[in-house]
N, C-alpha and C positions, 0 to 999 in steps of 0.2 A: 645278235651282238649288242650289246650297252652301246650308246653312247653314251656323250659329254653334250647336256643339254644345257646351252649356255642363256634363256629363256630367266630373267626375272623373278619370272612367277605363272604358271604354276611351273615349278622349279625343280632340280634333282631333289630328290630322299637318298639318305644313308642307303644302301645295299644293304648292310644289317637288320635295318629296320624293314624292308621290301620283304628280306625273306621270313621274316620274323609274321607278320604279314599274312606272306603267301600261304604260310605252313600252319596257321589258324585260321583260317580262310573258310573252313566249312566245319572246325568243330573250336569253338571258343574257348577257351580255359575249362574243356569239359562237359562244356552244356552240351553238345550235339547240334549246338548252332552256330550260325555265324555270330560274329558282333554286328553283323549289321540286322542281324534275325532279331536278337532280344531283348526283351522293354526297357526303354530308357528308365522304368521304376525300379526295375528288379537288382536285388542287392547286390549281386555280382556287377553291374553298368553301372551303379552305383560309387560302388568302389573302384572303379576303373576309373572313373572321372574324378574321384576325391583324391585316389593316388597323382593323375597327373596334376594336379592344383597343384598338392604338396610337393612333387617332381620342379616343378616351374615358381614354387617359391623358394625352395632351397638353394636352385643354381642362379635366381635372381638376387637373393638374398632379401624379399620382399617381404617387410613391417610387416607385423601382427596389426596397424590399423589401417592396412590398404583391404579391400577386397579386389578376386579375381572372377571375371567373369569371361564365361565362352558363348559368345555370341554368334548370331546369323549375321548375314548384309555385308560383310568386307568391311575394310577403313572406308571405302566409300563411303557406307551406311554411315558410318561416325561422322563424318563430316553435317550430318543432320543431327545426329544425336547426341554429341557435344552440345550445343548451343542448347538443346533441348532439356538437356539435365544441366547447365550451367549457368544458363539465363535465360532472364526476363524478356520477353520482346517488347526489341529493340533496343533492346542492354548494349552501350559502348563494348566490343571487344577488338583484342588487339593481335596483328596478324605478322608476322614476316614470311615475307613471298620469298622465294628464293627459286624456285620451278615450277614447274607445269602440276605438281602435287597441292602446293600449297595456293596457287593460283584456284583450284579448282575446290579446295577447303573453303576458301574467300568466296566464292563464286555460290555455292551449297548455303555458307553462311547466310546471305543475304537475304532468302528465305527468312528467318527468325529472330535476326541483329543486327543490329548498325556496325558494322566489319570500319577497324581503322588500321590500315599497313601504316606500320614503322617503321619499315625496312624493306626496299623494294629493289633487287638486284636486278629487275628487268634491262635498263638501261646497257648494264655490260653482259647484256644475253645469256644471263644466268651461268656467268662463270666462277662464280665464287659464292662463299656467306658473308654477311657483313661484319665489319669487323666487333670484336668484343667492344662492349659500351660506347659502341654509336647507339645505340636507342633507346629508348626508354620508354617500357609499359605506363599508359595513365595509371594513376589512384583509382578511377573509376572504371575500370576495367574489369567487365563478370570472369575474364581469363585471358591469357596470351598463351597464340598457338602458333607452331613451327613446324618443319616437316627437317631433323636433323640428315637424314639422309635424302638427295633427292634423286629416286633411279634411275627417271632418264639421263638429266644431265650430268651427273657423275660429281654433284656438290655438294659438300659434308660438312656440319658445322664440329669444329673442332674441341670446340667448348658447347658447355650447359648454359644458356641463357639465366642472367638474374634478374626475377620477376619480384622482388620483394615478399609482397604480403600477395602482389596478385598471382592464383592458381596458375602453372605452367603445365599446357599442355600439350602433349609430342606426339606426331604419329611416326611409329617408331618399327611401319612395317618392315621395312628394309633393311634394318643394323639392327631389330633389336636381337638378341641371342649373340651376337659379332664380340660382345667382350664386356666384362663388369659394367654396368651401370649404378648410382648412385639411385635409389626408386624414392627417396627421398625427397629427393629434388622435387618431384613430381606431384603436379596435383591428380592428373590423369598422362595414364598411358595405353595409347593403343595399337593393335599391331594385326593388320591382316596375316594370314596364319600360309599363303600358300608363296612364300618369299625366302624366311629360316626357318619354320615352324612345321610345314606339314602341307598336305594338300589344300586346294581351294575349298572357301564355302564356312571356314569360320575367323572370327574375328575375337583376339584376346585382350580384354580392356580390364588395367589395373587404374584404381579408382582409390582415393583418400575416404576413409569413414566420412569426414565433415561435409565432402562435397553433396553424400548421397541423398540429402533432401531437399536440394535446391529444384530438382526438376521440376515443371511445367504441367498441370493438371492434365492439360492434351497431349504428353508426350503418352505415345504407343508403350501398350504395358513388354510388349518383347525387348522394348529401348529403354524402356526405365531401370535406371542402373540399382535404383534400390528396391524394386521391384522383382528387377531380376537375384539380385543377389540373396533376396528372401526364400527365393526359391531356388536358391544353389543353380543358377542360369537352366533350370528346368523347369520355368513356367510353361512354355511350349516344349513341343518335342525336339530333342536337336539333333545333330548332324553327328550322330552315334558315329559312326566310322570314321571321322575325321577327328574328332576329340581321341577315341582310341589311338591314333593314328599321330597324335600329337603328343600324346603319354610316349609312346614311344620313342619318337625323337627326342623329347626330353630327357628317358635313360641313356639316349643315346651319348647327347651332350655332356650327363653328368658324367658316364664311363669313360670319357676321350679327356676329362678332368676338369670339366667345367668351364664357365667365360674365361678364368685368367686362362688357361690355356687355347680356346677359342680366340682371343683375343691376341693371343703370339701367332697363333698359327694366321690369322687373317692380316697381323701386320707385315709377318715376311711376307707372302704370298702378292699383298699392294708394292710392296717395297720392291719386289723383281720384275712386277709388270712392268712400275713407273719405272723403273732402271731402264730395262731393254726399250720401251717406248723414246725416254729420254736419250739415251744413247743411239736414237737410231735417227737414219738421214733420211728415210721414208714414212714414219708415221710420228704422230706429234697429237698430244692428249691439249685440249683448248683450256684448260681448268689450272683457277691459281694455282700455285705448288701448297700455299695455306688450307683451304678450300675443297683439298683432292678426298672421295670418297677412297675408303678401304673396300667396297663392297661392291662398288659399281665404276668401271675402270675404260670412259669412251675413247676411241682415240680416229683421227683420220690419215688416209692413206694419200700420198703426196698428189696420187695423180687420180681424181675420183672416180673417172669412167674406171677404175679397177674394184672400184669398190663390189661391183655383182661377180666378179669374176673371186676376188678374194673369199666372199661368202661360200661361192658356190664349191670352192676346192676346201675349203674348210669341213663341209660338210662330208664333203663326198670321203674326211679325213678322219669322220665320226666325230666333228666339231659341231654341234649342229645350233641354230637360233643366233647366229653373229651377224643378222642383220640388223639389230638394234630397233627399237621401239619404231611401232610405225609413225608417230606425231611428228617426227624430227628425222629420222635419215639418216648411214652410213657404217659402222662397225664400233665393236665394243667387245670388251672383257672386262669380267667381274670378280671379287674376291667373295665369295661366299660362304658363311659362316659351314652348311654342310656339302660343298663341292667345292670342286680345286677353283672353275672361274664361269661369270655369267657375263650377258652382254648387254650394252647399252650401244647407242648413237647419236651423236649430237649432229646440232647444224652445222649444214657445210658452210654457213654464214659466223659459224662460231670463231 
């Protein structure tokens, strides 16, 4: 029997897409192999990869001057390879903290740049995002980076940050796919793949043409975003069955009718959680009502020692993974661009 994997990342897959899947599993569009059987060269894997590009620029609506690349490493990896392709070391750049994501981009940075937080929500234990124009990126800034959704603690910026003339860059594992974005806006976007996208083990970074020769002679040629993108992210070998695997959710997306439909479908879906949560005299969400994620939805239970007992009848209910991220502690639900809800947990200090 299915469950209801309420787990982050790596996360439910469409049912459509599993059996779609399943049932090429051992003979690929014909070859007599799997797709995880043949050459990342060969034109048939080819084409499979170039379809999902074109898949994932259409439902983004992504410029003809961004390139898209399918990377190894997770956002974690980005978290080095940002700085790497975008500055100098120990180039000023500029960071808002907002959780334990962006804390840990700051942290990564360090390695390669003088990291300046302009926005540091620590103080109200990462219950909110700051407000619109409290801050202000330097002039010298190689880029400003955010994290607009942050999973564990269930804070979402509600707006697009204005960085001027300086590159803004998003790691946009968590929401991205959740409803129209503006790619524009962006100088870089990046989004680990097993969250909306697909299973673990790739990483999809949308990149501005201008950006892509500012890289670092010593950045790693698998990390070099003009590097990679020369070679249609096939410098190395990649993680065939998960790019396949990403095409497919992609058609998935587009046939369900694309982000503005993702995007209604994931606002009712916050919109009933935060109801019954709000409306209830035993669980209470710690997150401003400005502030509240669509896609990561914490809340705690009035009396805590119930909190294992909660988890454990959820599961036993086919609700499974609502014990919320280990860092932090207690119960969550999530609005997910492809499943009904995932979970997070905040502090009981929250």
């Amino acid at each position: 029997m299915r469950v209801y994997n309420f787990s982050a990342g790596p996360a439910m897959l469409p049912e459509p897409v599993l059996a779609q899947a399943q049932a090429e599993l051992l003979d690929w569009n014909g070859s007599g192999m799997s797709v995880m059987e043949v050459s990342h060269r060969s034109k048939e894997f080819v084409a499979c990869a170039a379809e999902a590009e074109a898949t994932l620029r259409q439902i983004m609506a992504i410029p003809d001057n961004y390139k898209v690349l399918f990377l190894q490493g997770g956002a974690y990896g980005q978290f080095s390879a940002v700085p790497l392709n975008l500055a100098a070391d120990g180039a000023p750049v500029d960071f808002l903290v907002t959780g334990d994501w962006s804390k840990k981009a700051v942290s990564e940075a360090k390695k390669y740049v003088s990291p300046r937080v302009i926005a540091d929500e620590s103080a109200g234990n990462f219950t909110a995002a700051p407000a619109q124009g409290s801050f202000q990126p330097g002039a010298d800034a190689a880029y400003l980076h955010y994290t607009p959704n942050e999973t564990i603690r269930g804070v979402e910026f509600g707006y697009v940050p204005e960085s001027g003339d300086v590159p803004l860059v998003a790691d946009l594992s968590s929401t991205i796919l959740s409803r129209p974005i503006e790619v524009s806006k962006f100088g870089v976007i990046y989004a680990g793949a097993q969250k909306n996208m697909g299973p673990s083990g790739m990483c999809v970074v949308i990149v501005r043409d201008d950006l892509l020769e500012r890289a670092r002679s010593t950045t790693p040629a698998v990390w070099n975003y003009a590097e990679m993108a020369a070679a249609d992210s096939m410098l190395n070998t990649p993680p065939t069955f998960g790019w396949y695997l990403l095409g497919l959710v992609y058609k998935w997306v587009q046939a369900q009718g694309g982000l503005p439909a993702m995007g209604e479908r994931n606002r009712a879906k916050a919109e009933a959680l935060y109801g019954f949560i709000d409306g209830s005299h035993f669980y209470s969400n710690p997150v401003q009502a400005d502030s509240r994620s669509w896609m990561n939805v914490p809340f705690l239970t009035a009396k805590p020692e119930l909190d294992k007992t909660f988890v454990a009848e959820a599961s036993a209910a086919g609700l499974t993974n609502l014990g919320g991220h280990r860092s932090v502690g207690a119960c969550g639900l999530a609005s997910t661009t492809r499943c009904p809800l995932r979970a997070s947990r905040p502090s009981s200090t929250s």
